[in-house]
Every structure is written in C-alpha cells, then in structure tokens.
C-alpha positions in Angstrom: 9.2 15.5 5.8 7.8 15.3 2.2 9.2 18.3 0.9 12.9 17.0 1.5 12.2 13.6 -0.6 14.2 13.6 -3.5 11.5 12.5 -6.3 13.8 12.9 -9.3 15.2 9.5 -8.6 15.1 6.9 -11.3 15.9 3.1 -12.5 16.3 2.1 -16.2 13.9 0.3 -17.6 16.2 -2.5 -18.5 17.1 -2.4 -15.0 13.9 -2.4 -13.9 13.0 -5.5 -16.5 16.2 -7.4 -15.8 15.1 -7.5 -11.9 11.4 -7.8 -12.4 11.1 -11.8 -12.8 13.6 -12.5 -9.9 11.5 -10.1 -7.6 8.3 -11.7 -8.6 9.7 -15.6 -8.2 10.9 -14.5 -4.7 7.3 -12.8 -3.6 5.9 -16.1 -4.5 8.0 -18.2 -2.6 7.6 -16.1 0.5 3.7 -16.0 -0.4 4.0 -19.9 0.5 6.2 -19.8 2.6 3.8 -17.1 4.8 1.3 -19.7 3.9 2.6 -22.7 5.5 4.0 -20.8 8.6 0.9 -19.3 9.0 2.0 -15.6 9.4 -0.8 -13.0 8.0 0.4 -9.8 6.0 -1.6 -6.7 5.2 0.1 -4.8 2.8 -1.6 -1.0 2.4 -1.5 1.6 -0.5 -1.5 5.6 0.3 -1.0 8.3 -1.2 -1.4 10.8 -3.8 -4.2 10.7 -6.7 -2.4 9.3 -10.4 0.5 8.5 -8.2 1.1 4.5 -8.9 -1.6 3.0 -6.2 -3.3 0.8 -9.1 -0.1 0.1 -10.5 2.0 -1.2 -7.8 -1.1 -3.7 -7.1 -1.7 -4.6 -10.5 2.0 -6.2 -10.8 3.0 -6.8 -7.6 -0.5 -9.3 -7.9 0.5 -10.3 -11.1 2.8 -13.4 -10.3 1.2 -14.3 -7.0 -1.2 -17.3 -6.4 -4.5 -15.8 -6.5 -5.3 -18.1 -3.8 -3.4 -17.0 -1.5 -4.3 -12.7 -1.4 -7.2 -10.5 -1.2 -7.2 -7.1 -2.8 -9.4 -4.3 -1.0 -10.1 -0.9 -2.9 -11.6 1.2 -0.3 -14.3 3.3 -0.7 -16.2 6.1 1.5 -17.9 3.6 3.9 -21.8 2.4 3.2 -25.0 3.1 5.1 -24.9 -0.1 7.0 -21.4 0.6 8.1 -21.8 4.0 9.3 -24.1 2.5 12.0 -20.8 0.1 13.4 -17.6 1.6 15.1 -15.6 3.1 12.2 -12.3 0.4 12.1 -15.3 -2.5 12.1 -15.3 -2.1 8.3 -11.5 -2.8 8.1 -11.5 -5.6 10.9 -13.6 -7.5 8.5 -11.0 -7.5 5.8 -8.5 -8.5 7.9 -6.5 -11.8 6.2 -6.5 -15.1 7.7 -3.5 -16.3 8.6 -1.2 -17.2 6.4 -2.9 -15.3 3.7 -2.1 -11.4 2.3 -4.8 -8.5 2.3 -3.8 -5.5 -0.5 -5.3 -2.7 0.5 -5.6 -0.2 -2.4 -7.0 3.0 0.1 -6.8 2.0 3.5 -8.1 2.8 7.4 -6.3 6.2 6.9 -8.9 7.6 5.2 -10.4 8.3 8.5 -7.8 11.1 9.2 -7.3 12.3 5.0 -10.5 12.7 3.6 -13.3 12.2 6.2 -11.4 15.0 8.1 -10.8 17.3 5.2 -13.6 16.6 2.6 -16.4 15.3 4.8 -16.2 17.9 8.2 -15.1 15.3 10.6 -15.1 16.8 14.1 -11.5 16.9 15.2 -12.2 15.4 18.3 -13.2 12.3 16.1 -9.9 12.7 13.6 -7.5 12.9 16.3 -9.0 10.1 18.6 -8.8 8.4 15.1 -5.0 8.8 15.3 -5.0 6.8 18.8 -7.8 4.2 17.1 -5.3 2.9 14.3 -2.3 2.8 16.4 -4.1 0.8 18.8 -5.4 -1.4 15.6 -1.8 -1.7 14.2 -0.5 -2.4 17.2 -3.3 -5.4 17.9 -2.5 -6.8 14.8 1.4 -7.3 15.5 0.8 -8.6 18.7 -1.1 -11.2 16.4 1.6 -12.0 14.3 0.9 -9.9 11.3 3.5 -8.2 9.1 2.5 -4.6 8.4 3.8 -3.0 5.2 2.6 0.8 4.6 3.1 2.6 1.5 2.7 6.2 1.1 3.0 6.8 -2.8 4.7 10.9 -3.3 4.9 12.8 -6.4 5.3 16.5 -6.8 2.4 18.5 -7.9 3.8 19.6 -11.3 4.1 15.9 -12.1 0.4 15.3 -10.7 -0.8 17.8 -12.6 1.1 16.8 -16.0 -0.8 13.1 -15.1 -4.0 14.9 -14.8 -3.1 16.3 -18.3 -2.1 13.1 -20.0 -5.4 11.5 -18.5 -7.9 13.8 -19.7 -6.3 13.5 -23.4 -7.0 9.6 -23.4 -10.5 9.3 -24.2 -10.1 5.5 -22.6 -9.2 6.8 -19.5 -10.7 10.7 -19.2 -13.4 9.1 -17.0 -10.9 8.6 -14.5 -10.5 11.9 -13.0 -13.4 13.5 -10.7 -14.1 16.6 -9.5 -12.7 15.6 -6.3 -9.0 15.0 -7.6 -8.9 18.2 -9.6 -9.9 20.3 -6.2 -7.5 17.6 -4.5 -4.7 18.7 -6.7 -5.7 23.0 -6.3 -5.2 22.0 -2.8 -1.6 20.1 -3.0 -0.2 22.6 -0.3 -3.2 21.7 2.2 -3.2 18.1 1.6 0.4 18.0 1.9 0.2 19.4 5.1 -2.1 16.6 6.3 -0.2 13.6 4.7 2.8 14.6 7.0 1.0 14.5 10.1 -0.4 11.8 9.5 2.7 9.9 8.5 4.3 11.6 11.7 1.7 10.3 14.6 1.2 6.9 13.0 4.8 5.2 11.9 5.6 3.3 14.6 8.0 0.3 14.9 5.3 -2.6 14.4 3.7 -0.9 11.7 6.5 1.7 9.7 5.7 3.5 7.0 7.8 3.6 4.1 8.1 6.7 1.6 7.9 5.8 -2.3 9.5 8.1 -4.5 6.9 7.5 -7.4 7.7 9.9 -10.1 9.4 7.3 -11.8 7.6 4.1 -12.4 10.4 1.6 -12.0 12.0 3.0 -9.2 8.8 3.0 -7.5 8.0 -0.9 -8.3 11.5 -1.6 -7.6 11.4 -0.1 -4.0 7.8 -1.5 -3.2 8.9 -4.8 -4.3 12.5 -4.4 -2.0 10.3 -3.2 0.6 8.1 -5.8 0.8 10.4 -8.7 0.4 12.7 -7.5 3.0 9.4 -7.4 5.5 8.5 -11.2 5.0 11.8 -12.6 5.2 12.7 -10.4 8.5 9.3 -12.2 10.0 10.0 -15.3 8.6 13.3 -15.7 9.3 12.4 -15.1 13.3 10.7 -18.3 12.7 13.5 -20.0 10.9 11.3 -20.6 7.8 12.3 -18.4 5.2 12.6 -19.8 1.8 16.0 -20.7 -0.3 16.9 -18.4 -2.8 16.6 -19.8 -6.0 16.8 -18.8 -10.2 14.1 -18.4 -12.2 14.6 -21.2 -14.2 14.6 -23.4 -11.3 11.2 -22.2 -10.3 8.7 -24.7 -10.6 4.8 -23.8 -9.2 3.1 -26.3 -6.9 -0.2 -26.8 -4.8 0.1 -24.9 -1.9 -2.7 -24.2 -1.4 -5.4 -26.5 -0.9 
C-alpha cells in the first residue's frame, strides 16, 4: 500500500500561500458552525518521525479559536495509567461536543510502538486491533467526525531531515536514539504501518494517506481533507456554513 504512494508530488508555494487564508477562514467557520450544532471532531496525527506531525498542527491551530480545540501530544502512557484498561487514557481526551480534540500521536500507539519497541504480547496487539475499531466505531455512533492522518515520506527524505536536524544546533535535541533506530528499521516499521492502516480504515473512521515530502502539498491536502469531513457531517444536519471571502470575514463570540 505505501510503497505505491507517489511522494514526489508537489504544490508551489504561491499556490500554497494564495489558498492558505481562504482554507483557514473556512476551518473557522465550520469550527462554529461544529460548535453551535454540537457535533464533536477528533482529528489524529500518524505517521513517520520529521514527517510534518508538528507542523500540520501548528497551522492548521493557527487561525482557530483557541476556545474551541484541544491539542493532545501523546506520550508512552504513566504509572497511574498503566493500572486502567489501555483506551481509558484516550477516553479522557475525548472532546465535548461541539468542540475538536488534535491529537499529535494517537491510540495507535498501542499497535506501533508498544508492539515493536516495548514487547507487547501479540495476543494483546492484535486484540488491540478489535479494541480501537470498537472505540472508533463508539464514537460515530455518537456523532463524532473522525479524521485520521497517516503522514508518509520515503526513507532517503527521512534520513536527509535527520541530517538537516542534527546540523541546527536549535533543533539537534530533537532527535533520540529511538528515531535514529526507527529510521535503521524503515523496512520493519513500514511493514507495520500497513497493517495497521489495513485492519483499522473503516467507513466511520477512514484513514487518509498524506504525501508529506512536500510541505505545501501536505498542508494543502490535510486542510482539503479536513474541510470536506465537517461539511459532509454538517451538511447531514443542514447546518453548514456559507461560503464567504476573506475580506468579508469578521470574528465573533461564539463561544461563551
């Protein structure tokens, strides 16, 4: 599945720019929109290390009403949590409704890096599988919109990243000793990502594959994406927003 995405694709910068402001006036209006409809989104970040996870939350965050979204970086779970049922952590950080949850890392964690990295039994992985499907599933039953991102670069371009990185002594810091053996094991990782993406797209919660070697065409998609998502649910309930021009845009309070 991976191997056949075509990551040489790319969007001008002017392009990119010349699009940018209308995307982000749009997100906003559905954002309140969302809000007074009361539909809950998550919105979850996969994929490879360097690849654009940071980036993609950074601006698609940037124009939003900081009221109105939650950002979770996920980490290896804590002490107290290990004691709970696994999802428990992620249940918690489920949004309200009417409000977004970014999820930088996510759930699939479980069946990535616990499974590879930390010698989870693959009884426990592969019941895993059946776990977030049945959590997914849950939440759309709810009324959430699911939106799933799995962020794929090559490992050449990885591995020029990596290089760039470690010449920035601002940002050298960045890279562990987990990402470099990460990278020396592309092939096995790779392997992983696919099933994963295999066993878990499913209608209510689709995953969508983001070409990330270039960083425009990589916001551009997410954004189209993400948009398209919000207005399919909110135009089931006849409440998606007019489409109007940046100039016209005026902010409000929302939000109480």
């Amino acid at each position: 599945m991976l191997e056949i995405v075509n990551l040489d694709q790319k969007l001008g910068k002017k392009e990119w720019k010349a699009r940018r402001s209308a995307y982000q006036q749009r997100l906003y209006d559905l954002e309140k929109a969302a809000f007074d409809a009361g539909v809950p989104t998550v919105i979850l970040f996969e994929g490879w290390d360097t690849a654009g996870k940071g980036t993609c939350v950074r601006t698609l965050t940037s124009r939003l009403d900081p009221r109105g979204f939650t950002v979770w970086p996920i980490r290896a779970a804590r002490t107290y949590e290990q004691k709970r049922p696994w999802l428990w952590r992620f249940w918690n950080k489920l949004p309200n409704y009417g409000h977004m949850a970014i999820f930088d890392r996510s759930w699939y964690g479980r069946v990535t890096v616990e499974r590879l990295e930390l010698g989870l039994p693959q009884r426990e992985w592969m019941r895993a599988y059946n776990d977030i499907v049945d959590f997914e599933r849950l939440m759309a039953l709810d009324g959430y919109v699911i939106v799933k991102f799995f962020l794929h670069i090559s490992k050449k371009e990885q591995a020029r990243r990596f290089r760039q990185i470690e010449k920035d002594p601002l940002e050298s810091w960045r890279l562990e000793m987990e990402d470099r053996e990460r990278h020396r094991n592309y092939e096995t990782w790779l392997l992983v990502y696919e099933e994963m993406l295999e066993r878990t797209d499913t209608s209510f919660g689709p995953w969508t594959i983001v070409e990330a070697t270039d960083r425009s065409f990589m916001l551009d998609k997410v954004y189209r994406t993400l948009i398209r998502a919000l207005e399919a649910r909110l135009g089931e309930l006849g409440a998606v927003p007019p489409v109007i021009s940046v100039a016209e845009a005026q902010g409000d309070e929302t939000y109480a």
